[in-house]
N, C-alpha and C positions, 0 to 999 in steps of 0.2 A: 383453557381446558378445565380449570378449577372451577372453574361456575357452572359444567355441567351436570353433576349432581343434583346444582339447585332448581336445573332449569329442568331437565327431568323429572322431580318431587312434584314442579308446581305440572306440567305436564299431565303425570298419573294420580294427579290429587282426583280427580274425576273418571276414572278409570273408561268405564264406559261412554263418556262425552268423546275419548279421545280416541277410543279405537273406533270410533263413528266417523268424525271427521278422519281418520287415516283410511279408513274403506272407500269413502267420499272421492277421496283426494285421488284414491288408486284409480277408480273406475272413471273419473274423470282425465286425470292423463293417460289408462288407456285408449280412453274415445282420441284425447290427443295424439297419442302415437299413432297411432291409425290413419286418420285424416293427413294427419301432417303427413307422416309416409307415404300416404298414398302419391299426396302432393309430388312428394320426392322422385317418388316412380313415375310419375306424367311429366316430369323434368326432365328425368333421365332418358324417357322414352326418345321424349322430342329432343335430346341434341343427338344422341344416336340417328337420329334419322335421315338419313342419305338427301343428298340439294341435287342428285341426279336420275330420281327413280319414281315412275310413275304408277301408283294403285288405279286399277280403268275397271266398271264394271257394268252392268246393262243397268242403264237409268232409271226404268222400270218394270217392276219383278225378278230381281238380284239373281232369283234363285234358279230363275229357269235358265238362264247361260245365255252367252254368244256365241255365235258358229267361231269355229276352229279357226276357220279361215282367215280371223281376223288377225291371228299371229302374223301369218306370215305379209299380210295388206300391211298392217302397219310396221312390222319390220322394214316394208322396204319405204317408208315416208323420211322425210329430210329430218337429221337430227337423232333420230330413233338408231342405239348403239345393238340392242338387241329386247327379244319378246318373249316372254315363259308366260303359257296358261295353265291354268289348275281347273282340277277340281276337288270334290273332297266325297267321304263317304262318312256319314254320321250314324251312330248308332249303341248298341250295346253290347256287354259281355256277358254270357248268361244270366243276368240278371238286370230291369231294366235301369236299377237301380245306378249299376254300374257302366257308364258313360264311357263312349267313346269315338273320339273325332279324328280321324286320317287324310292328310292331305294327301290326294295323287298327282303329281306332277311329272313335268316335262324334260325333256333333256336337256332344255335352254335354262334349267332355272339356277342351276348352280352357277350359272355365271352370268346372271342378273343379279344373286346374291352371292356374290362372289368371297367375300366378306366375312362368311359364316363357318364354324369351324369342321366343316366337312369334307375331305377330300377329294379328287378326284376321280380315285378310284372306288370311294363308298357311293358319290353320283353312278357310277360306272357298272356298279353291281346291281342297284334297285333299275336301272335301262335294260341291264340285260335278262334278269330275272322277273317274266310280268307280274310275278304272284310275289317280288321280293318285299324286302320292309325295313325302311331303315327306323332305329327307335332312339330316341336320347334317352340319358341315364335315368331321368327321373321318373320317365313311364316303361323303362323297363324291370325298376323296382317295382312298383306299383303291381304290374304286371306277371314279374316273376321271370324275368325272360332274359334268354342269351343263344347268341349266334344258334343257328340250328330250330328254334322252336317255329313251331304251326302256332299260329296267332287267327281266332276266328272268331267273327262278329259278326251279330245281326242287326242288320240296316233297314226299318219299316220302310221309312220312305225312299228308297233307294232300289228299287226294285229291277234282277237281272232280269236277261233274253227267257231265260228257263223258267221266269216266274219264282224264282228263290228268292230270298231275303238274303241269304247267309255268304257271308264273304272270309274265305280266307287266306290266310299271308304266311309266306317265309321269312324268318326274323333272320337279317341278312349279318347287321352290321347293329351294334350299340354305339351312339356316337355321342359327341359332347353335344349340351344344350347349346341355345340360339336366343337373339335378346328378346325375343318379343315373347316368345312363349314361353310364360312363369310356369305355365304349368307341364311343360314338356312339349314333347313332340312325337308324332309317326308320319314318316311319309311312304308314300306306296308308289306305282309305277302307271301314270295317267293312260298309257293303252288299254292298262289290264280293266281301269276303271271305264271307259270309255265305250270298249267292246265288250262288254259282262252287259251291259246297259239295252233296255228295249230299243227299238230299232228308232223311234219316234224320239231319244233324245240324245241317240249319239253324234258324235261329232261335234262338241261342244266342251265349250272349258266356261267354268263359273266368275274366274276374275282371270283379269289380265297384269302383270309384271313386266312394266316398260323401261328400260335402264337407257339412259339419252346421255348424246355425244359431249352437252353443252351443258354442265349445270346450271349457269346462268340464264338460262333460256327454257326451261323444265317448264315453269308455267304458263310460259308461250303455246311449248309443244302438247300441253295438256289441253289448253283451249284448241288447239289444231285440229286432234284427232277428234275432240266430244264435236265441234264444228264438220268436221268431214262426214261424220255418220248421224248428225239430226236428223236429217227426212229419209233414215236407212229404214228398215224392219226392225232393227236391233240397237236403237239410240243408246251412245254411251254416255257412261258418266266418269270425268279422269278427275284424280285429285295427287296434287305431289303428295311425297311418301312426308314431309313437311307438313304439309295442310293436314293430311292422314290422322299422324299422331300428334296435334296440338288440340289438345281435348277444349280450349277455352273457344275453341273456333269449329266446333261441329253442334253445333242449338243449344250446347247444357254447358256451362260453365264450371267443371266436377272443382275446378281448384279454387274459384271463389266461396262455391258450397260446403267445401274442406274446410276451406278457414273458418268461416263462418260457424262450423257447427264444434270448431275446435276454442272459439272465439267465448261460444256457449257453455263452454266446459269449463272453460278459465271464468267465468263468471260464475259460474254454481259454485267452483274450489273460492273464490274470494269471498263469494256471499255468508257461506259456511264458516272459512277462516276468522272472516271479521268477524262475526256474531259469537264465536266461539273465544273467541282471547277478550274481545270488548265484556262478554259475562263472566270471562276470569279476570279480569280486572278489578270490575267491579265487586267481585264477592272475598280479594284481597288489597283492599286500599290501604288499610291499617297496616299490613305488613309491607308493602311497597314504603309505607310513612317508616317506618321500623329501621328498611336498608337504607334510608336515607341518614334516618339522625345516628346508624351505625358508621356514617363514613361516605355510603355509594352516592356517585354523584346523579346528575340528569341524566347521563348521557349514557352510563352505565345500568342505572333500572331502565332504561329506552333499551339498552339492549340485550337486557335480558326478555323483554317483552319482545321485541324480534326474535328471540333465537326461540321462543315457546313458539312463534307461530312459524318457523323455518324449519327447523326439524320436521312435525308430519306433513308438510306440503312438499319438502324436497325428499323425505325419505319416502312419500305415496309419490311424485314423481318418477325416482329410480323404477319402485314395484310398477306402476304402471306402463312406463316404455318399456320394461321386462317384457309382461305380459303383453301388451302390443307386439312385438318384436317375437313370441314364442306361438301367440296366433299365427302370425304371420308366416312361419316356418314349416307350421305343423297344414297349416289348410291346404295347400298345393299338394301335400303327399295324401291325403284323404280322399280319395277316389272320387270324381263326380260333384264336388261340393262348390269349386270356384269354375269348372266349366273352361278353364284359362283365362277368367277375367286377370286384369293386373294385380297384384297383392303388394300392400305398403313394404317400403323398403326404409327399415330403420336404421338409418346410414347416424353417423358421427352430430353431425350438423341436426338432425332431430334430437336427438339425445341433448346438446347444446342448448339447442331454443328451448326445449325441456325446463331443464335447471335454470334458467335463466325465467321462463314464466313463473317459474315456481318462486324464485327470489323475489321475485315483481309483487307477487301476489302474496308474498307472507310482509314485504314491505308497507305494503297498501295498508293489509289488513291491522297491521299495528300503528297506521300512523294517527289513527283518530286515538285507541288507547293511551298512544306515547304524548302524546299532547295533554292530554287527561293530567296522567302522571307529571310532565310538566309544568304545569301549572297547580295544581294541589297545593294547600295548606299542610304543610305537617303536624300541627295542633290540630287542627280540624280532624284528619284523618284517623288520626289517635287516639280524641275522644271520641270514636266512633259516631259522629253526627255527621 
């Protein structure tokens, strides 16, 4: 602790070199916390993710839906424990700015998701209220809302029987969030969506929720049903709730790309650190020559040369997985800006690998300088040649 003054001095002897590399440092481990987090969040997603629950949806043109009918066909197939279809109503709140996505679902869905912290009797209220609306806390902030309020949105593409755009809702129930959606949730009452609907596209749900007897057998039963309805009108497409959210196995590999561009950052924080302690090195050799014939050994001007380049790489570390972690927080509650994509999740273990690159990388960057200093003349050094 005594030699922190010194290392400090030499530090701020270049005042402006060093709040450079510490902004450096910061904006680079935020890109790391980010990335990494996100990593974390596609981690988390996929153990979360049920080994008995099938996502099924029409193979080609998502959007236009499957008959209804297919709830109940494939409910009764071998294996299949139960069947919930959706649909949803996308759209805006006065302003188009202001985004807004509503699931309408079924009565069967609460227990295909049986798992999610919503009761019974809150399934039981948005059933019997068509126009009901269940909301989770975080879009009922957003929104401003509690039990009792008229909730009304306009949906373009969504268009009722009457030729309206505008749909609106009874805020029945505020409920606790659900893992998938960072960014909240509203669900609404899939009759009310169904039969609001021109007549050419009722009767029809957008995806299918298949919860099976067997988990062991899920991607048996996925191939079953996509195989039973190929040469239908309405070919599907199943994928376990497994395959779903394992983002390295849908065309884009997001967690090889995360590292990679986190891999980027940790090379810009070294390039910067070496170059910056290797030109403070050099522009005090004589005084390195000085602590030595004061006393300090190799090992100790070695590491005082680590602790100059440890300090702004672990203290832009901390600031940067801050700032990752306060993005992270703040985007979900900002209306419209993440859409409920995933948002990094800066768990214990990022913060960890953190400080641990940051050590790596103030190591690195001193070990060419520390070799320098080890091998030196101290006459030489002294007489300034």
């Amino acid at each position: 602790m005594k030699y922190i003054p010194l290392v400090w001095a030499a530090i701020m002897r270049k005042p402006t070199r060093a709040v450079l590399t510490l902004l450096s440092v910061m904006v680079a481990f935020t890109l790391f916390g980010l990335t990494i987090g996100m990593n974390a969040t596609f981690e988390k997603f996929y153990e979360m993710a049920r080994n008995d629950r099938i996502w099924t949806q029409q193979r080609f043109g998502g959007a236009n839906g499957v008959p209804r009918a297919l709830v109940a066909q494939i409910g009764n197939m071998p294996g299949v424990s139960q069947v919930s279809g959706m649909g949803f109503v996308g759209g805006y709140k006065s302003d188009p700015k202001n985004r807004v996505f509503i699931w309408m679902v079924d009565d069967t869905m609460g227990k295909v998701f049986n798992e999610w912290e919503i009761t019974p009797q809150q399934w039981a209220k948005v059933q019997a209220d068509r126009q009901g609306l269940l909301v989770s806390k975080i879009q009922a902030e957003r929104w401003h809302l509690k039990p009792g309020d008229t909730f009304t949105m306009t949906s373009p593409g969504t268009k009722k029987i009457d030729g309206t755009t505008s749909w609106t809702f009874h805020v029945l129930e505020i409920t606790n969030e659900i893992s998938f959606a960072t960014d909240g949730f509203m669900m609404g009452n899939y009759d009310y969506w169904d039969k609001s609907r021109i007549l050419a596209d009722q009767g029809k749900v957008v995806q299918l929720f298949i919860k099976t007897a067997n988990p062991d057998r899920t991607a048996d039963l996925a191939q079953r049903i996509d195989n039973a309805y190929a040469s239908s009108a309405a070919p599907l497409q199943s994928t376990t709730e497994k395959a779903a959210l394992d983002v390295s196995n849908n065309g884009l590999d997001f967690i090889t790309i995360d590292r990679e561009i986190a891999l980027a950052g940790m090379f810009m924080v070294l390039f910067l650190t070496a170059n910056g302690i290797a030109q403070a090195v050099r522009e005090r050799i004589a005084e390195f020559a000085t602590l030595k014939t004061l006393g300090f050994s190799d090992w100790g001007v070695i590491g005082l040369v680590f602790a100059e380049a440890a300090i702004p790489c672990i203290l832009g570390a901390v600031l940067g997985v801050g700032i990752a972690q306060l993005i992270a927080s703040l985007v979900p509650h900002v209306g419209g800006l993440n859409g409920g994509f995933p948002m990094p999740t800066v768990t214990a273990d990022v913060v960890l690998y953190a400080m641990l690159c940051a050590a790596l990388v103030a190591l690195i960057s001193s070990a060419l300088p520390a070799l320098r200093l080890k091998r030196m003349d101290i006459a030489t050094a002294l007489s300034g040649r």
